[in-house]
Predicted model as a PDB file, atoms N, CA, C, CB and O in Angstrom, pLDDT in the B-factor column:
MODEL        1                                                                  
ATOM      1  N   UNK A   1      85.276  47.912  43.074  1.00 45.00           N  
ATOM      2  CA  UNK A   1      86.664  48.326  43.002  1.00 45.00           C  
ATOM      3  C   UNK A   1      87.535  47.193  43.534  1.00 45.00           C  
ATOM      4  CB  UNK A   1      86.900  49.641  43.801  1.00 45.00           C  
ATOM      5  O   UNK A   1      87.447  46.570  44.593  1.00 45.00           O  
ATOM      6  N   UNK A   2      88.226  47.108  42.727  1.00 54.00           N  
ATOM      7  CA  UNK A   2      89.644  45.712  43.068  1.00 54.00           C  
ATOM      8  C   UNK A   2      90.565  46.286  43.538  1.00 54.00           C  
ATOM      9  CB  UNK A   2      90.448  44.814  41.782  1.00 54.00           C  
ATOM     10  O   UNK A   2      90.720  47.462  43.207  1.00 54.00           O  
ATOM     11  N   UNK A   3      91.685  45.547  44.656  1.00 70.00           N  
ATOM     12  CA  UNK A   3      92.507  46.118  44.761  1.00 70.00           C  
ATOM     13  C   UNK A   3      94.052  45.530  44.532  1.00 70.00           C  
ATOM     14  CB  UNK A   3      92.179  46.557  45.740  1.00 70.00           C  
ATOM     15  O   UNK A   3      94.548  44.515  45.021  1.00 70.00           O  
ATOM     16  N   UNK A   4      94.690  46.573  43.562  1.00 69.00           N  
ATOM     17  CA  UNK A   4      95.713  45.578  42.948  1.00 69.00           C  
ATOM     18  C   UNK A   4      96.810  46.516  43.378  1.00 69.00           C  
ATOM     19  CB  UNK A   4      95.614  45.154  41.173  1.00 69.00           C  
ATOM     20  O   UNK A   4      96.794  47.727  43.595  1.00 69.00           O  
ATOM     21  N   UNK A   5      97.620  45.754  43.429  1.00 70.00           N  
ATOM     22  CA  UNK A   5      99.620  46.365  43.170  1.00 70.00           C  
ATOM     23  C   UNK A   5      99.858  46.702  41.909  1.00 70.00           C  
ATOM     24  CB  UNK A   5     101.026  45.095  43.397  1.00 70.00           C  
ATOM     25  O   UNK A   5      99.238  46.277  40.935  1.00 70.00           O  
ATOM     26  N   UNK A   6     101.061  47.729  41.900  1.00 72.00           N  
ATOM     27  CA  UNK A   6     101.020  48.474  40.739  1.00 72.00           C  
ATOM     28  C   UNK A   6     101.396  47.780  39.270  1.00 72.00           C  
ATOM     29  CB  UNK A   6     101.900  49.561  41.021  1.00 72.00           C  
ATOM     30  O   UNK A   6     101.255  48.221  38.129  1.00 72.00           O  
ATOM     31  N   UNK A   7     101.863  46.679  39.694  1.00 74.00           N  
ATOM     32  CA  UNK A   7     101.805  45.512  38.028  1.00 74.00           C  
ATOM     33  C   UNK A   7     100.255  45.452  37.761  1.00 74.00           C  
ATOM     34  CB  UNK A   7     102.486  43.385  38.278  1.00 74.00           C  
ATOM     35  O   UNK A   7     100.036  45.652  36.566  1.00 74.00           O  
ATOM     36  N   UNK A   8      99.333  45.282  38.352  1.00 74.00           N  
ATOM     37  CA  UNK A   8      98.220  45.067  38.326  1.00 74.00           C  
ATOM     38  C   UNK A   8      97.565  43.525  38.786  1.00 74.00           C  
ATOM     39  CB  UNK A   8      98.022  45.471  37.143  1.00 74.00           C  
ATOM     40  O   UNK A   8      96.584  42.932  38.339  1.00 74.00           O  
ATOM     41  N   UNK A   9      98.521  43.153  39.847  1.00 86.00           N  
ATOM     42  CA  UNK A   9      97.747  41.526  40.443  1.00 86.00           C  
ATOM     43  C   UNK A   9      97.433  42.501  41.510  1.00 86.00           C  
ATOM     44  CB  UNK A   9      98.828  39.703  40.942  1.00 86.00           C  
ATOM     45  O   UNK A   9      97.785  43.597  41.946  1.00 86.00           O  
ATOM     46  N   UNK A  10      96.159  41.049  41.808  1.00 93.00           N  
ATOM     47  CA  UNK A  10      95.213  41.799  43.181  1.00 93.00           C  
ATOM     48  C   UNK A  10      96.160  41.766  44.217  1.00 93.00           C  
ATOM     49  CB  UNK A  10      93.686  40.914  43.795  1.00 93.00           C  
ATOM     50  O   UNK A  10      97.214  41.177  43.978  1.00 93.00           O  
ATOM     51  N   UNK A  11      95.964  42.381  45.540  1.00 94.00           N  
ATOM     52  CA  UNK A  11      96.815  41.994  46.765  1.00 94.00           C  
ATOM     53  C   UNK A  11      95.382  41.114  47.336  1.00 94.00           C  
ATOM     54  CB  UNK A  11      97.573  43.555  47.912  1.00 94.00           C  
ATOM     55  O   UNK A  11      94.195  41.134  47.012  1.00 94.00           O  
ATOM     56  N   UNK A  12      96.393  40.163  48.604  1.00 95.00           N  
ATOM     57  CA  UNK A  12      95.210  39.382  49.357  1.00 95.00           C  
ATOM     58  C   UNK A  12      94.885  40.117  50.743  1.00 95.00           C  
ATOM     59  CB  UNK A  12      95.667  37.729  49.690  1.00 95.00           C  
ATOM     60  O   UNK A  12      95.515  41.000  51.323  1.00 95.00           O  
ATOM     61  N   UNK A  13      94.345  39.820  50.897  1.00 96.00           N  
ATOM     62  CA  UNK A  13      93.575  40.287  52.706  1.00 96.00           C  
ATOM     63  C   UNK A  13      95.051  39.763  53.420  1.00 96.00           C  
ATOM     64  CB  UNK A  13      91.592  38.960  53.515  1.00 96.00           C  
ATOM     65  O   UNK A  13      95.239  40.741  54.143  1.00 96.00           O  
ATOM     66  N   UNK A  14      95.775  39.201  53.585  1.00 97.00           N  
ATOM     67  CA  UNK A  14      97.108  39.324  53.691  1.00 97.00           C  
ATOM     68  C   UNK A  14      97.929  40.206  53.685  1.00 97.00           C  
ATOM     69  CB  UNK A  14      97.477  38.860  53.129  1.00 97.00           C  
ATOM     70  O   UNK A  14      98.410  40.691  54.709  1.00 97.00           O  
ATOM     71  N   UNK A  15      98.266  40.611  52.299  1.00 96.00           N  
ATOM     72  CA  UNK A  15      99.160  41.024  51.855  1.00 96.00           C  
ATOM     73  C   UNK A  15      98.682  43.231  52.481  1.00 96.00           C  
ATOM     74  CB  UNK A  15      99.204  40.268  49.999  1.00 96.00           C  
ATOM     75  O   UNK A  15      99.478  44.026  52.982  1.00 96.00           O  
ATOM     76  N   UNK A  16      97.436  43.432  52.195  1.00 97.00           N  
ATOM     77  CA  UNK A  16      96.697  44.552  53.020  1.00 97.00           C  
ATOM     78  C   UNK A  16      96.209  44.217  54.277  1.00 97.00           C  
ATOM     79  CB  UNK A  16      95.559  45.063  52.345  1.00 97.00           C  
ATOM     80  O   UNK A  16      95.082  44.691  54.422  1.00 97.00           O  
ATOM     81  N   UNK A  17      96.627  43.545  55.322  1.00 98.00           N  
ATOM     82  CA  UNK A  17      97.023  43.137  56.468  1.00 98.00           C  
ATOM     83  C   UNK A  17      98.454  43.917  57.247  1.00 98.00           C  
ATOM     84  CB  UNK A  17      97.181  41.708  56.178  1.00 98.00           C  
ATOM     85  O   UNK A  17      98.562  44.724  58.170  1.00 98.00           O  
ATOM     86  N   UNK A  18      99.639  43.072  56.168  1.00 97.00           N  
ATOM     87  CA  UNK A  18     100.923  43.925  56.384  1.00 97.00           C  
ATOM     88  C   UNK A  18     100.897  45.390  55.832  1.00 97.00           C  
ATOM     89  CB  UNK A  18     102.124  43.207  55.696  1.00 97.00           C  
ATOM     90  O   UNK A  18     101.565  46.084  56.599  1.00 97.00           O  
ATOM     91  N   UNK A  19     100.411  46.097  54.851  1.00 97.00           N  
ATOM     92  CA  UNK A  19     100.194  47.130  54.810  1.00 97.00           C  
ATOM     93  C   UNK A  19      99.885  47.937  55.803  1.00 97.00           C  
ATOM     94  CB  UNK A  19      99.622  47.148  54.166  1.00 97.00           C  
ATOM     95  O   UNK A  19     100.549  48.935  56.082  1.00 97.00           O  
ATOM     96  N   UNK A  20      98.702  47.513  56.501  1.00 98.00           N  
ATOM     97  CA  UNK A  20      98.108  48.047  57.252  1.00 98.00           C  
ATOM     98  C   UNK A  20      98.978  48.070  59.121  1.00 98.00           C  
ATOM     99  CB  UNK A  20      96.729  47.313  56.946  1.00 98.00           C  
ATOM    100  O   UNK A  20      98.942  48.971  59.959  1.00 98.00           O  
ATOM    101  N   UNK A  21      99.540  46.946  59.176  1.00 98.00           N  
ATOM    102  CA  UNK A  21     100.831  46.873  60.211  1.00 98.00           C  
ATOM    103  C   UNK A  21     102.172  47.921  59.526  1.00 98.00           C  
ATOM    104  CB  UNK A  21     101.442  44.942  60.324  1.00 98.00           C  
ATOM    105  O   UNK A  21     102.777  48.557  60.390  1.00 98.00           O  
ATOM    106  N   UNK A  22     102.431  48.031  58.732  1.00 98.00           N  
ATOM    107  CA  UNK A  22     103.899  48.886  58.566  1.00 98.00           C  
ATOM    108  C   UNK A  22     103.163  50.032  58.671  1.00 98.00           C  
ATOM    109  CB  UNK A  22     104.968  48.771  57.068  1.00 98.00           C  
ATOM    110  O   UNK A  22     103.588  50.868  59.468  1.00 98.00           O  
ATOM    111  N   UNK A  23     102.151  50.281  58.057  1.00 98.00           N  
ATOM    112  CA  UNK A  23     101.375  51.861  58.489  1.00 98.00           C  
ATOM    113  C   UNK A  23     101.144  52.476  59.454  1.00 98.00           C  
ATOM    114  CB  UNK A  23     100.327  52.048  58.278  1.00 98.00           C  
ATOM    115  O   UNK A  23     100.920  53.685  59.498  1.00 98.00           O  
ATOM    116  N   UNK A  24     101.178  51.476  60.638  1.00 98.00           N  
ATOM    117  CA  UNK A  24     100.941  51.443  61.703  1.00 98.00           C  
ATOM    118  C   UNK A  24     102.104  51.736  62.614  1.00 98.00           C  
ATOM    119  CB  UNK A  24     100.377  50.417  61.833  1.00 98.00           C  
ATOM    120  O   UNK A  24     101.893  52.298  63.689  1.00 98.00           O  
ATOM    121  N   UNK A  25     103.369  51.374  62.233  1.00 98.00           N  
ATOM    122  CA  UNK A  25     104.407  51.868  62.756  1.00 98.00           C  
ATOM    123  C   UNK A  25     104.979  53.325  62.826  1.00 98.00           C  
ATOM    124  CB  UNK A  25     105.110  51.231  62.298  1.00 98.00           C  
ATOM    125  O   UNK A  25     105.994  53.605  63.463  1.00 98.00           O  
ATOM    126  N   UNK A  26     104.140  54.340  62.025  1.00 98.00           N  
ATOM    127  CA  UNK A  26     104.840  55.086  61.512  1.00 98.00           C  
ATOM    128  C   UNK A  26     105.724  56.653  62.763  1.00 98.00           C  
ATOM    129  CB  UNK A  26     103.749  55.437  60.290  1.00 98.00           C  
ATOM    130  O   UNK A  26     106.605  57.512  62.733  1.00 98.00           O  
ATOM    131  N   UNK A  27     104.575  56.040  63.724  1.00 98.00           N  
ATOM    132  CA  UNK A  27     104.649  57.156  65.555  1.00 98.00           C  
ATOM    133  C   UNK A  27     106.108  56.378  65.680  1.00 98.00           C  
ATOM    134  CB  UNK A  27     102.991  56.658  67.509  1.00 98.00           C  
ATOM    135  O   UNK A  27     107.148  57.032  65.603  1.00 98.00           O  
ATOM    136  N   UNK A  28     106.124  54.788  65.898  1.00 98.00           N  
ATOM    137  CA  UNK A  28     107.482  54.495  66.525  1.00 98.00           C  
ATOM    138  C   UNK A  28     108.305  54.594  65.578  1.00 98.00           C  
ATOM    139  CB  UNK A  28     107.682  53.226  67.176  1.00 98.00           C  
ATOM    140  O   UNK A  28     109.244  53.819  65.764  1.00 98.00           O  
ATOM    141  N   UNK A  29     108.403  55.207  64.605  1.00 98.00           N  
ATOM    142  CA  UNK A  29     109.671  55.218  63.523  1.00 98.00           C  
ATOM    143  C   UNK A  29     110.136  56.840  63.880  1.00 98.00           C  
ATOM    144  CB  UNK A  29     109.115  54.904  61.521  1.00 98.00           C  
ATOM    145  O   UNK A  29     111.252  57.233  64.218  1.00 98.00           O  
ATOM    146  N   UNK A  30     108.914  57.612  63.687  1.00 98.00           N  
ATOM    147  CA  UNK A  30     109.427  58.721  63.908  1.00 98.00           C  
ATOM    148  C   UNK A  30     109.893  59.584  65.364  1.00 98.00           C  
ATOM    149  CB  UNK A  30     108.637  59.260  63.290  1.00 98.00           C  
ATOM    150  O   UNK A  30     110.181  60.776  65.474  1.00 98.00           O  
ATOM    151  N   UNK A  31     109.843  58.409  66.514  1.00 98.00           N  
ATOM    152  CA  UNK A  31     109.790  58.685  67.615  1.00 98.00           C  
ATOM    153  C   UNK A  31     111.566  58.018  67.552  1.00 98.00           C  
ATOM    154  CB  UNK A  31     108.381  58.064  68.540  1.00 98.00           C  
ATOM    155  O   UNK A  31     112.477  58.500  68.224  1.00 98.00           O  
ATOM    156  N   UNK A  32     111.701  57.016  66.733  1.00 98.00           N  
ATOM    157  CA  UNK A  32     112.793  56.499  67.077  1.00 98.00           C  
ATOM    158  C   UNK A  32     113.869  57.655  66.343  1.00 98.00           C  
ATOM    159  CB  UNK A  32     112.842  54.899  66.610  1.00 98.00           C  
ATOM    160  O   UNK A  32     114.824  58.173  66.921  1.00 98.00           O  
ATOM    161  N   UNK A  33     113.566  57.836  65.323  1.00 98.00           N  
ATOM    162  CA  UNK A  33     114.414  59.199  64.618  1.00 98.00           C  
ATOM    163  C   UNK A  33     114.384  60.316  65.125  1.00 98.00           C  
ATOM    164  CB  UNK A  33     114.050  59.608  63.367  1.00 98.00           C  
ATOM    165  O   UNK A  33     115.263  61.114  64.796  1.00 98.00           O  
ATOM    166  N   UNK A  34     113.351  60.714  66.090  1.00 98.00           N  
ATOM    167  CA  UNK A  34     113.933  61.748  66.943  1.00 98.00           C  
ATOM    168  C   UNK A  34     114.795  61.588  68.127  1.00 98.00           C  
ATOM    169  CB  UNK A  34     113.004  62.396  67.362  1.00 98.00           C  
ATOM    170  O   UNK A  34     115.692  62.361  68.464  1.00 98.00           O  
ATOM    171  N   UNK A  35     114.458  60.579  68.684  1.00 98.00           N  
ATOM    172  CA  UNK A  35     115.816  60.157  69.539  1.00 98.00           C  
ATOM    173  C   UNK A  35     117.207  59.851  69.067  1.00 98.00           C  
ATOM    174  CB  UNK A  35     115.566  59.017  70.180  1.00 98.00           C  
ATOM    175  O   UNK A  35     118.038  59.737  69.968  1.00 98.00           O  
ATOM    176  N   UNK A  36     117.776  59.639  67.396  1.00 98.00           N  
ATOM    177  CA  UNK A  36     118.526  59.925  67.265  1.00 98.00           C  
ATOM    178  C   UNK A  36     118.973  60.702  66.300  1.00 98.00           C  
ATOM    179  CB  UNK A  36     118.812  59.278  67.446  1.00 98.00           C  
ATOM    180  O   UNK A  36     120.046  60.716  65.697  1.00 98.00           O  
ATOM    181  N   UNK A  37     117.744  61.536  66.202  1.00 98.00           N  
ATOM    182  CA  UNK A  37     118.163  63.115  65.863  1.00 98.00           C  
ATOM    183  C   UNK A  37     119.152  63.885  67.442  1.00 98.00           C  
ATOM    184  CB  UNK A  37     116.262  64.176  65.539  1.00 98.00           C  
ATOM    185  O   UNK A  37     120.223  64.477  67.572  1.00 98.00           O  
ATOM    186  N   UNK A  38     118.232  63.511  68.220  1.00 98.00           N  
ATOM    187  CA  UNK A  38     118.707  64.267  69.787  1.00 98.00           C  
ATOM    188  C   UNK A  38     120.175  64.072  70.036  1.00 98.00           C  
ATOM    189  CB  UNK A  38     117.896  63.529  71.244  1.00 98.00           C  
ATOM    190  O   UNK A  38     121.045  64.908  70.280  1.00 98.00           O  
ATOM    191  N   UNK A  39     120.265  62.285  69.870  1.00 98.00           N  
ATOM    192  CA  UNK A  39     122.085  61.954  70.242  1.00 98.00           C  
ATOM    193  C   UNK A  39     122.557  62.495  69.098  1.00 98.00           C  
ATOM    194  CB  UNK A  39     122.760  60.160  70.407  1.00 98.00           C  
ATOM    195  O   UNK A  39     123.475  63.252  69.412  1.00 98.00           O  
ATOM    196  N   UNK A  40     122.438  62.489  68.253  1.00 98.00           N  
ATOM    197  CA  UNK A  40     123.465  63.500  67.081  1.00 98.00           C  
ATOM    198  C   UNK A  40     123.866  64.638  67.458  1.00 98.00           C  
ATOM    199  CB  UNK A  40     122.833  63.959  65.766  1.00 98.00           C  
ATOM    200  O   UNK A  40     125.041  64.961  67.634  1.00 98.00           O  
ATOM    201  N   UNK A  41     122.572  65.545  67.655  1.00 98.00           N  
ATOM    202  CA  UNK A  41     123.271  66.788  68.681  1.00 98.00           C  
ATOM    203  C   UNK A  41     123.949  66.843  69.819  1.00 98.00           C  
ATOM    204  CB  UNK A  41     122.508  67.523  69.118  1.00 98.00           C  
ATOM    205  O   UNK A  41     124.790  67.697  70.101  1.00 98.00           O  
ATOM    206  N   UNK A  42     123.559  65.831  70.571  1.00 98.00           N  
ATOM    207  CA  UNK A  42     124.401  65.512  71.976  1.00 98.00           C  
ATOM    208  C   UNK A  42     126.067  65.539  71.330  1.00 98.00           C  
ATOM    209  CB  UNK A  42     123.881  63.637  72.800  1.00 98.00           C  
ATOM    210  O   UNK A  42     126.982  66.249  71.748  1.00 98.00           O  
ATOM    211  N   UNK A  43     126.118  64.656  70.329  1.00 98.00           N  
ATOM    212  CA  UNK A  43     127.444  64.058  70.107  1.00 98.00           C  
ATOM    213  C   UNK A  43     127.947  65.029  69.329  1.00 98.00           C  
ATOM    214  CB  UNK A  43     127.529  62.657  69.474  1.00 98.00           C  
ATOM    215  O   UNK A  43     129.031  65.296  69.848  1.00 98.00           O  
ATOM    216  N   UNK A  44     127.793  65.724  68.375  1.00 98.00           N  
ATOM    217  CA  UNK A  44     128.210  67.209  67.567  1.00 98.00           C  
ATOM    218  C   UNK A  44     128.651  68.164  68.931  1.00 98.00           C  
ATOM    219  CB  UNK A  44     126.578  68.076  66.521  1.00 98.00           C  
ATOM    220  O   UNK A  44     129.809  68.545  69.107  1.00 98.00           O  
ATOM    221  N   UNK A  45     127.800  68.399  69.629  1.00 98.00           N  
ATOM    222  CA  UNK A  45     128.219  69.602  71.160  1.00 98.00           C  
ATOM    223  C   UNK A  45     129.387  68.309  71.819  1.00 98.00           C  
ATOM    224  CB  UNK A  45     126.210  70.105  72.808  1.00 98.00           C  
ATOM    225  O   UNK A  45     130.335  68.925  72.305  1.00 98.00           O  
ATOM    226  N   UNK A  46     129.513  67.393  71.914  1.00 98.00           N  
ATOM    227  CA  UNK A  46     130.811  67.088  72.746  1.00 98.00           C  
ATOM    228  C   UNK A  46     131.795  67.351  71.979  1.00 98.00           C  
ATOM    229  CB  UNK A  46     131.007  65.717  73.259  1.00 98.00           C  
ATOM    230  O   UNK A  46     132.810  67.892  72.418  1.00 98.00           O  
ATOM    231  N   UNK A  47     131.601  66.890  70.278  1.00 98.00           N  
ATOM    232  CA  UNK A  47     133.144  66.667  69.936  1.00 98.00           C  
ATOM    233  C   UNK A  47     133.253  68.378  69.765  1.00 98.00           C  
ATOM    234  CB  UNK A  47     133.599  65.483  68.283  1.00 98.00           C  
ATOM    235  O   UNK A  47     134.407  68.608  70.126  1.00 98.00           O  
ATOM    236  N   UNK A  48     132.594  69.737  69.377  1.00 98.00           N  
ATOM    237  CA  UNK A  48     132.707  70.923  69.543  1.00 98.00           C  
ATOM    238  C   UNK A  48     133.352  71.114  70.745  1.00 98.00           C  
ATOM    239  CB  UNK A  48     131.610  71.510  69.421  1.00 98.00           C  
ATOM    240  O   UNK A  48     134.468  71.593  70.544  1.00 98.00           O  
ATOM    241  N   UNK A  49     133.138  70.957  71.787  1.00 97.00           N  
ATOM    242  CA  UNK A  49     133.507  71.237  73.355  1.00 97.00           C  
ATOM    243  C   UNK A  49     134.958  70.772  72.962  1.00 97.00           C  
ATOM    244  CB  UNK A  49     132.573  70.239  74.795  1.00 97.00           C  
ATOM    245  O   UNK A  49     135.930  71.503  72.775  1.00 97.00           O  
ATOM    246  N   UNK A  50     134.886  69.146  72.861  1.00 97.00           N  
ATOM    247  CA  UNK A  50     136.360  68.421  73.039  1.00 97.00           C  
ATOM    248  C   UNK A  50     137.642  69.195  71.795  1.00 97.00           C  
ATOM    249  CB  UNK A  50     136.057  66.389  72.605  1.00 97.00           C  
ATOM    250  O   UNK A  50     138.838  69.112  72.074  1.00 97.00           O  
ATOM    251  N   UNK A  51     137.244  69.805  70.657  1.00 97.00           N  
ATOM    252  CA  UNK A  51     137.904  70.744  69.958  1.00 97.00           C  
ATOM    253  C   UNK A  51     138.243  71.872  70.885  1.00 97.00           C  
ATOM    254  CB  UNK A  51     137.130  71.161  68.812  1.00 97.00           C  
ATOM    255  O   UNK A  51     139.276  72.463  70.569  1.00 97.00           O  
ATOM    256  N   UNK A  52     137.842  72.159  71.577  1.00 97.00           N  
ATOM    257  CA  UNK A  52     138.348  73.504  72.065  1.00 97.00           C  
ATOM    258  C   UNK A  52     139.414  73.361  73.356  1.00 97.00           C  
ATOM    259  CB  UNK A  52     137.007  74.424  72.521  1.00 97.00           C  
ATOM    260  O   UNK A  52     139.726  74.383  73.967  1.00 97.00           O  
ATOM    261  N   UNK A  53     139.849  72.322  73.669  1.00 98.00           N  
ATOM    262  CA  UNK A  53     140.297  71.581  75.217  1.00 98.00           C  
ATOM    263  C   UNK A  53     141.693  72.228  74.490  1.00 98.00           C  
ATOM    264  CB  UNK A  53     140.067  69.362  75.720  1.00 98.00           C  
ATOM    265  O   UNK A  53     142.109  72.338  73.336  1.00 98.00           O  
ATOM    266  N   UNK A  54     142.078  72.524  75.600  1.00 98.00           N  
ATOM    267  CA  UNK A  54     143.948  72.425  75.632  1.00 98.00           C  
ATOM    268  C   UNK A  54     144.548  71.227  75.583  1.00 98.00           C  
ATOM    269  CB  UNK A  54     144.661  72.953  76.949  1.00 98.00           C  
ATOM    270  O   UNK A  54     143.893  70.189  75.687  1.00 98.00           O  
ATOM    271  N   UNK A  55     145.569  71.237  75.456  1.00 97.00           N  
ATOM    272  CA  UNK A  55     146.704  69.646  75.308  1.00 97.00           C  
ATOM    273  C   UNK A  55     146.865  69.092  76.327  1.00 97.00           C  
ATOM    274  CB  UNK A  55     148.255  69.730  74.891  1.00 97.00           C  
ATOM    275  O   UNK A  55     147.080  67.893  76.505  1.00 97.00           O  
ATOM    276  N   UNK A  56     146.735  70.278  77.405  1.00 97.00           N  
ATOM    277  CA  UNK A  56     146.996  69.818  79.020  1.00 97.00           C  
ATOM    278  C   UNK A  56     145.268  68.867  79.527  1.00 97.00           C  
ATOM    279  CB  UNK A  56     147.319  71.774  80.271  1.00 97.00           C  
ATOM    280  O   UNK A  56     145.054  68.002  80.376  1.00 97.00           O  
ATOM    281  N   UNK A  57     144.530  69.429  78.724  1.00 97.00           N  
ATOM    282  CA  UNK A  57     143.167  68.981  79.569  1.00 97.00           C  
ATOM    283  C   UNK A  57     143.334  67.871  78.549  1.00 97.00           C  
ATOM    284  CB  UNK A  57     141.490  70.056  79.676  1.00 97.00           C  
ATOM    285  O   UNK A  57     142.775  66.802  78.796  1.00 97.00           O  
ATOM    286  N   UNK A  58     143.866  67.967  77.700  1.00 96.00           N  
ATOM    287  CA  UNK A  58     143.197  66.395  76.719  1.00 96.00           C  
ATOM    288  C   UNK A  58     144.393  65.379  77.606  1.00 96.00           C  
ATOM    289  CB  UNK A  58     143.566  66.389  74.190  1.00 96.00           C  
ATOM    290  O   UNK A  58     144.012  64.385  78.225  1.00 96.00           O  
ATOM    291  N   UNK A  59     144.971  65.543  77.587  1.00 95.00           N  
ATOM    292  CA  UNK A  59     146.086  64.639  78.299  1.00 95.00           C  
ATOM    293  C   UNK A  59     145.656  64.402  79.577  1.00 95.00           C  
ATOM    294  CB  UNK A  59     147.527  65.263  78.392  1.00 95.00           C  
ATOM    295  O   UNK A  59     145.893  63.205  79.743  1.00 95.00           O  
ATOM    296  N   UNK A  60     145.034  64.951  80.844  1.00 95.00           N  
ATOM    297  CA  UNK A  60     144.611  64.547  82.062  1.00 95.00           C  
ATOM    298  C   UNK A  60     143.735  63.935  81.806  1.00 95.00           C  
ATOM    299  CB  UNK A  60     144.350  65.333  82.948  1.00 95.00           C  
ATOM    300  O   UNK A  60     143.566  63.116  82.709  1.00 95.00           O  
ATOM    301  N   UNK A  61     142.996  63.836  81.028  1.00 95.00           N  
ATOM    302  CA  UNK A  61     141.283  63.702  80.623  1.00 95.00           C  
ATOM    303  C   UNK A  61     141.806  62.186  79.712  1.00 95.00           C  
ATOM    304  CB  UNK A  61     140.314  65.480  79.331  1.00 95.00           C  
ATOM    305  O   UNK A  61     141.080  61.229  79.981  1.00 95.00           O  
ATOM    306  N   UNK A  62     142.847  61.902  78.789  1.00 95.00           N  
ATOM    307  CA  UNK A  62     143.352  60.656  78.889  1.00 95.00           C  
ATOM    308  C   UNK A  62     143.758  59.566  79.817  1.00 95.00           C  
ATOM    309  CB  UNK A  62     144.031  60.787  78.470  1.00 95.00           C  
ATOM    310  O   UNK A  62     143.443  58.386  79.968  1.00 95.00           O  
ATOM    311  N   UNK A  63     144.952  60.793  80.642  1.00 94.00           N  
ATOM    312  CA  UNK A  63     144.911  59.644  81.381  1.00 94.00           C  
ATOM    313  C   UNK A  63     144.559  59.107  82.462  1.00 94.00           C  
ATOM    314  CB  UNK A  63     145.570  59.407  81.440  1.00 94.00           C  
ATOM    315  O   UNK A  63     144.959  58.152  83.127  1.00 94.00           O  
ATOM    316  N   UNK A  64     143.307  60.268  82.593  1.00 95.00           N  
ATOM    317  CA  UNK A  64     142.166  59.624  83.466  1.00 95.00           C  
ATOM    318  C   UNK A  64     141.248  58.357  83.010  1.00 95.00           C  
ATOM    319  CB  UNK A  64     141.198  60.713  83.710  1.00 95.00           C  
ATOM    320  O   UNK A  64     140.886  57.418  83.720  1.00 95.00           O  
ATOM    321  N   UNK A  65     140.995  58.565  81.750  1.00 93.00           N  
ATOM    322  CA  UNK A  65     140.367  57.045  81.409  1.00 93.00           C  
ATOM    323  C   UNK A  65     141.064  55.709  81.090  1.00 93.00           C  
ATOM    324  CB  UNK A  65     139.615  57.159  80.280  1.00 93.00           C  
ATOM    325  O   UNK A  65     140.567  54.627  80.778  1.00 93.00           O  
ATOM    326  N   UNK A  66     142.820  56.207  81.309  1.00 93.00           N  
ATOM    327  CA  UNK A  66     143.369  54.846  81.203  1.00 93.00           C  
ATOM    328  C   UNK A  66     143.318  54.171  82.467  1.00 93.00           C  
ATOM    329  CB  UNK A  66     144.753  54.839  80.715  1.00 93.00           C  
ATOM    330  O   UNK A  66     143.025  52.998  82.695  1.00 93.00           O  
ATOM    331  N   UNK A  67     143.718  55.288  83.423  1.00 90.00           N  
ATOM    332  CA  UNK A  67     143.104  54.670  84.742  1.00 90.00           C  
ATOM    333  C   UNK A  67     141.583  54.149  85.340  1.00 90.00           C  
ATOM    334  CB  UNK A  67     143.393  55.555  85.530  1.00 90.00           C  
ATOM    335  O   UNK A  67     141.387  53.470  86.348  1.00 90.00           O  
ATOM    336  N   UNK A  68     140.813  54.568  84.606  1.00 71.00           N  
ATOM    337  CA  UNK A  68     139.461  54.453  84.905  1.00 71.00           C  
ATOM    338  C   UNK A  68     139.071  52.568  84.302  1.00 71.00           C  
ATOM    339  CB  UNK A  68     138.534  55.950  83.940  1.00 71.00           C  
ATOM    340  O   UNK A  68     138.253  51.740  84.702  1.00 71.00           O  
ATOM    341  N   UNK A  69     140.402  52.529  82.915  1.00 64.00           N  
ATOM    342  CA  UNK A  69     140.353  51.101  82.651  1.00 64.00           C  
ATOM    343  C   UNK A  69     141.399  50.424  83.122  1.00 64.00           C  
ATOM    344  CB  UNK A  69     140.255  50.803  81.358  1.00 64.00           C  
ATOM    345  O   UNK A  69     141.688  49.245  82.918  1.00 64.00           O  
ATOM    346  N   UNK A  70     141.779  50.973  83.559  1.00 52.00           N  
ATOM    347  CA  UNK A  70     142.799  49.845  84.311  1.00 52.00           C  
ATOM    348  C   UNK A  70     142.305  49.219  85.513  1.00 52.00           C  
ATOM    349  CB  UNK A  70     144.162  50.475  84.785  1.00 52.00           C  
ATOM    350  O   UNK A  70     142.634  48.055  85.740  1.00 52.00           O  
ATOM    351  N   UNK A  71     141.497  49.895  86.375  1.00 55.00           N  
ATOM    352  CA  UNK A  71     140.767  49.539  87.487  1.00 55.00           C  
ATOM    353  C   UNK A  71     139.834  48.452  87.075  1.00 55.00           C  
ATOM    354  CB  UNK A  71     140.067  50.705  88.072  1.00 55.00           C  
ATOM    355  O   UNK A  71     139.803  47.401  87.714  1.00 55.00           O  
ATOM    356  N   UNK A  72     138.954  48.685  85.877  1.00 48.00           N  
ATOM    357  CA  UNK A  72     137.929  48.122  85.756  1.00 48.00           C  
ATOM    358  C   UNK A  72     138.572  46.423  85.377  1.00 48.00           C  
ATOM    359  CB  UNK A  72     136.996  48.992  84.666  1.00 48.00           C  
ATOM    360  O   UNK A  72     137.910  45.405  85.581  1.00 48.00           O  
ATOM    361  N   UNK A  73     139.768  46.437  84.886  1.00 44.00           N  
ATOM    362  CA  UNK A  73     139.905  45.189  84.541  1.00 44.00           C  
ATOM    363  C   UNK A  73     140.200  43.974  85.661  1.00 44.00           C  
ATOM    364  CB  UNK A  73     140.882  45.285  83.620  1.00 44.00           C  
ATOM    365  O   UNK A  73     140.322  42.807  85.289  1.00 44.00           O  
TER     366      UNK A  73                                                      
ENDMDL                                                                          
END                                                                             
């Protein structure tokens, strides 16, 4: 049995080398997509929360972080 790509050229011990490395990734890919599966929800529940704020809390809550950058500079 040969082993070819789907035009039909062989691959080299190389080329099923990297195969065998991207296959190999497949825990940290899906480990990395659940971590930002997680911040998606994180970030959907803030801006939900931040929809529901009064004008008065969005406005203290502003200009608390203008002060928070004004310090920092």
């Amino acid at each position: 049995m040969t082993n070819t790509k789907d035009d039909g050229e062989s691959r080299t011990p190389q080329q099923i080398a990297e195969l065998f490395a991207i296959a190999g990734r497949e825990v940290e890919a899906i480990e990395q997509l659940t971590g930002c599966v997680a911040q998606l929800h994180e970030v959907q529940a803030a801006k939900a929360q931040l929809a529901s704020l009064t004008p008065a809390e969005v406005r203290a809550a502003l200009e608390f972080r203008r002060g928070g950058i004004g310090e920092a500079q």
